[in-house]
C-alpha positions in Angstrom: 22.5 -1.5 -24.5 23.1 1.6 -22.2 23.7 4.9 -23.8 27.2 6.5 -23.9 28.7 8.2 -20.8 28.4 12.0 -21.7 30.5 14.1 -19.3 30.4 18.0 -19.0 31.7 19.8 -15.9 30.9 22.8 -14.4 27.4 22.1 -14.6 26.9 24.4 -11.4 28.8 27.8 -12.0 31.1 28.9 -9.1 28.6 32.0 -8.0 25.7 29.2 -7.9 28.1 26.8 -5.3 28.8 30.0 -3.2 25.0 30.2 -3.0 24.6 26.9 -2.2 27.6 27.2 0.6 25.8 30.0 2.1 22.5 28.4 2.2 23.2 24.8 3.1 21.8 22.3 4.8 18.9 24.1 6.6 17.9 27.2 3.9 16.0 26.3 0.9 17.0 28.8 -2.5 17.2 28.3 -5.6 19.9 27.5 -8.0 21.3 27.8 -11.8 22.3 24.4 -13.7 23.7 23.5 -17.5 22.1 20.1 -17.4 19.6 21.2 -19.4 20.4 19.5 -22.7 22.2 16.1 -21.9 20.8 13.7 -23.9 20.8 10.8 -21.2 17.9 13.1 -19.8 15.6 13.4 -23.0 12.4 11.4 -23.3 13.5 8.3 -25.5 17.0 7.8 -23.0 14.5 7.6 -20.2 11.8 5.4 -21.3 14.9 3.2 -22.5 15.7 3.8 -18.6 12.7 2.8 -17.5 12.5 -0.7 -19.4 16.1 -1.9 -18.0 16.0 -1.0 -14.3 13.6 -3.5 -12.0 10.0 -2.8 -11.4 10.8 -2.0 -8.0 12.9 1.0 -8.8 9.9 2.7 -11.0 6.3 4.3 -9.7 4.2 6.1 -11.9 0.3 7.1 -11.5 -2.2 9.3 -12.4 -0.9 12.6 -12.7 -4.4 15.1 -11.6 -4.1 14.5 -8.1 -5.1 16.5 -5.3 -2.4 18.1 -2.6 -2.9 15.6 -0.2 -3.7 12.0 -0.8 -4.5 9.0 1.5 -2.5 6.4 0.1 -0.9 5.5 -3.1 -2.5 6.7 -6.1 -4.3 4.6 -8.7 -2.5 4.1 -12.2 -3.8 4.2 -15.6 -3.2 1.2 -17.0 -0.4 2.1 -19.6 3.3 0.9 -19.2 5.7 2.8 -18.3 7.7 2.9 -21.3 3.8 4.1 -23.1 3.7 6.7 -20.1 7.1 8.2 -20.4 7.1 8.9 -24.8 3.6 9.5 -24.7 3.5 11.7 -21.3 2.4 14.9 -23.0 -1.3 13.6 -22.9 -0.9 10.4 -20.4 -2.0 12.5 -18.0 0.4 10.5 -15.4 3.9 11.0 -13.3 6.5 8.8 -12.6 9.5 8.4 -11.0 12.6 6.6 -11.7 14.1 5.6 -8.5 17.9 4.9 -7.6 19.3 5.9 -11.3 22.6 4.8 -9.9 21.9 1.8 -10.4 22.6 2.1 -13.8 26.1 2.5 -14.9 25.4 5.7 -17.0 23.4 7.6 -15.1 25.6 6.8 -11.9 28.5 8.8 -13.8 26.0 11.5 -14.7 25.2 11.1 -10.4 27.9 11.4 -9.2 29.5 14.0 -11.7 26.9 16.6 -10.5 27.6 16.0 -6.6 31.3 15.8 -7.3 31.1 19.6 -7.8 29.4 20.8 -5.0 31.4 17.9 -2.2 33.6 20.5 -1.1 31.2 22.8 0.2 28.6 19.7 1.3 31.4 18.2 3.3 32.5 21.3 5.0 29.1 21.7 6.8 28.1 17.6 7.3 31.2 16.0 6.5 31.1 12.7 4.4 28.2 12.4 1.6 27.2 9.2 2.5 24.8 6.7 -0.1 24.3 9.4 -2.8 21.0 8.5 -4.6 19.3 9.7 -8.0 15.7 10.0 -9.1 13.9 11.2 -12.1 10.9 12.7 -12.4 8.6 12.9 -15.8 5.2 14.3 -15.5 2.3 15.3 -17.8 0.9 19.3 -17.8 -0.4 20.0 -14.5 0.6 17.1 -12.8 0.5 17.1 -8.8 3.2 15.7 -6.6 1.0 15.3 -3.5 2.3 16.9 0.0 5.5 14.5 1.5 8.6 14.9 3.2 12.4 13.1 2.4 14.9 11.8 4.7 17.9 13.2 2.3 19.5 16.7 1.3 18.4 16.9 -2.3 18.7 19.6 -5.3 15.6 19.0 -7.5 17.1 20.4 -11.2 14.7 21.4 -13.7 15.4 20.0 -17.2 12.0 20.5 -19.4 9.0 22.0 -19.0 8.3 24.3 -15.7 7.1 23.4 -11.8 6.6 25.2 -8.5 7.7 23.8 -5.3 5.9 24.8 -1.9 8.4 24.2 0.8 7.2 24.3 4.5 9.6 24.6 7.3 11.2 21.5 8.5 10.9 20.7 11.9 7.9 22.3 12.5 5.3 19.7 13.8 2.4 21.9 12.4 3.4 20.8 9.2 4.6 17.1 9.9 3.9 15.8 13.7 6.6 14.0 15.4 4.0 10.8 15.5 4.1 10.7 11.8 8.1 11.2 11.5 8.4 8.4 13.7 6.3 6.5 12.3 8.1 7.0 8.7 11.1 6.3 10.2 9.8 2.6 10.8 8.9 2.1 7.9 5.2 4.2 7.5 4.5 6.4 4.0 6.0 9.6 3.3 2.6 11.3 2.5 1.2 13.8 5.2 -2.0 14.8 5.7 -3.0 18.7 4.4 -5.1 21.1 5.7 -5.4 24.1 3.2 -4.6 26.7 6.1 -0.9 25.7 6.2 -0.3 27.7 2.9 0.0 30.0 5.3 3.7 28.9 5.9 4.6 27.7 2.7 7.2 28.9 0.3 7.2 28.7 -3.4 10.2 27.8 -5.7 9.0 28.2 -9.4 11.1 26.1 -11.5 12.0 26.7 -15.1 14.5 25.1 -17.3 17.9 25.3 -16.1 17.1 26.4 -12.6 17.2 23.9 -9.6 16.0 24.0 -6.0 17.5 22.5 -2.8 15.2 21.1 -0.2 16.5 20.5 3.9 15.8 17.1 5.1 12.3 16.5 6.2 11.1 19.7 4.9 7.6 19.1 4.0 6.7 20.0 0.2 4.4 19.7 -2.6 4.9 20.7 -6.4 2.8 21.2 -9.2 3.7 20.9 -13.0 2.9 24.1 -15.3 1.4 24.0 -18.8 3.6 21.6 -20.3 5.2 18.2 -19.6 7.9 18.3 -17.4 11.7 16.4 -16.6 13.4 16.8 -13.4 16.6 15.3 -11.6 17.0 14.6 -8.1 20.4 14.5 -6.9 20.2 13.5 -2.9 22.8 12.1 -0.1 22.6 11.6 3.4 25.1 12.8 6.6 25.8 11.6 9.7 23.3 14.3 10.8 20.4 13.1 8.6 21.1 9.8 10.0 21.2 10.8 13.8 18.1 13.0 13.1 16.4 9.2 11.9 17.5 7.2 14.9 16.7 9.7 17.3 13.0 9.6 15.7 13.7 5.7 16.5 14.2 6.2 20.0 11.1 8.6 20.4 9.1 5.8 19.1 9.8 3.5 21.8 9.9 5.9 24.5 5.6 7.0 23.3 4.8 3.6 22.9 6.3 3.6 26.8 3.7 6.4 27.1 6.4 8.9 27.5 6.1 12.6 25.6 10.1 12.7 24.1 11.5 16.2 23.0 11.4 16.2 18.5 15.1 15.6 17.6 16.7 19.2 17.1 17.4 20.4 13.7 21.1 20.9 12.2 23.9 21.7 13.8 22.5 19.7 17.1 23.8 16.1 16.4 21.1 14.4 18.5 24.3 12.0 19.0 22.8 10.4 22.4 19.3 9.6 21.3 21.1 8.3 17.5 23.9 6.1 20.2 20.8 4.6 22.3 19.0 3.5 19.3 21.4 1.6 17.5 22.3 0.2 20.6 19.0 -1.2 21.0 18.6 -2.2 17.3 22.0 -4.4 17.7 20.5 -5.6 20.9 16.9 -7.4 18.5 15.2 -4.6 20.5 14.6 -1.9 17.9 12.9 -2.3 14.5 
């Protein structure tokens, strides 16, 4: 049976939306939150959570990883449910993908990004396919270097974390080969070289403090001392969208053997390369 709906607003105070007005989409800065004690988000709720969405909509691994990893991450061996109420000493994270899903946590969703649509749609217009994820790590845990294709807020609930940001749209830190090939259907994961630290930003995290992250800006995030509960709230634009399809086109046109110009970052549309894609994918001739 799902828990109660528990509605609060305000969650964000109005000197924390101006912030995020100011900043968004392309600035990364942090945030204040009161989501810190709702109990959909304590342990027991979310390994409840975890046992009534579908296997697909859950990933969990060991949690002493390095920065960058080549491929998924091994697991270690417990369930999930075992992982989330014992993940003080499972020494594991997981994530519980598309929350939405789920009647109760949709509310929670889509209560959250209700507050701050006024100043999202001014800058990208609609929020289009709002998605949630929840993160629960053991001490220390390592959420190896990736990028997203969404706006997000990652809120900190319990425990403490620091996110390293690294500019987005910078190819030193993510090539255009390797956007384009995510955006037909390749991992997320990038490849790190320790001397990029030399662009990076860090976010540190505690409870009741949240951080927003641009699209495709690369990132990694390490848990501190103690175990740790996030919330990603995310959408998509009709920027986010054309930034996608114009990685698309530039696909084709290198597999041509041509040397396309990287999509420019918001507030260039990249409307004709977007247009030329979906024309071709209507056409069968675009994956």
């Amino acid at each position: 049976m799902n828990a109660p709906v528990w509605i609060e607003t305000n969650l964000f105070v109005p000197s924390e939306r101006a912030r995020f007005a100011k900043c968004y989409p392309e600035v990364p800065h942090l945030l204040g939150h009161k989501l810190s004690r709702h109990p959909l988000l304590e342990i027991e709720a979310l390994a409840a959570l975890a046992e009534r969405i579908p296997e697909s909509s859950i990933e969990y691994n060991r949690g002493d990883l390095p920065i960058g990893v080549d491929g998924k991450p091994g697991s270690t061996g417990l369930t999930i449910g075992e992982t989330i109420r014992h993940i003080a000493e499972a020494n594991s994270w997981a994530v519980l993908k598309n929350i939405e899903q789920d009647e109760v946590y949709r509310a929670l969703l889509l209560g959250l990004l209700e507050e701050i649509r006024p100043e999202i749609e001014a800058k990208t217009g609609a929020m289009l396919r709002p998605q949630g994820f929840i993160f629960i790590s053991s001490p220390h845990a390592v959420t190896p270097y990736h990028f997203d294709p969404e706006h997000n807020i990652l809120l900190q609930i319990k425990g403490s974390k620091v996110m390293t940001q690294f500019p987005a749209g910078d190819a030193r830190y993510a090539p255009d080969e390797v956007h384009e090939t995510y955006h037909s259907g390749g991992a997320r994961e990038l490849s790190w070289r320790d001397e990029l630290m030399d662009g990076a930003s860090e976010f540190p995290l505690d409870r009741g403090e949240a951080v927003y992250v641009p699209v495709m800006a690369p990132h990694f995030v390490r848990v501190g001392p103690t175990s740790s509960i996030s919330l990603s709230i995310t959408w998509r634009s009709d920027w986010s969208f054309a930034e996608a399809d114009a990685r698309g086109l530039n696909r084709l046109l290198r597999a041509m053997g041509l040397k396309p110009h990287a999509p420019k970052r918001w507030p260039v549309r990249n409307k004709t390369k977007a247009y030329a894609f979906r024309a071709l994918r209507r056409l069968g001739l675009a994956g």
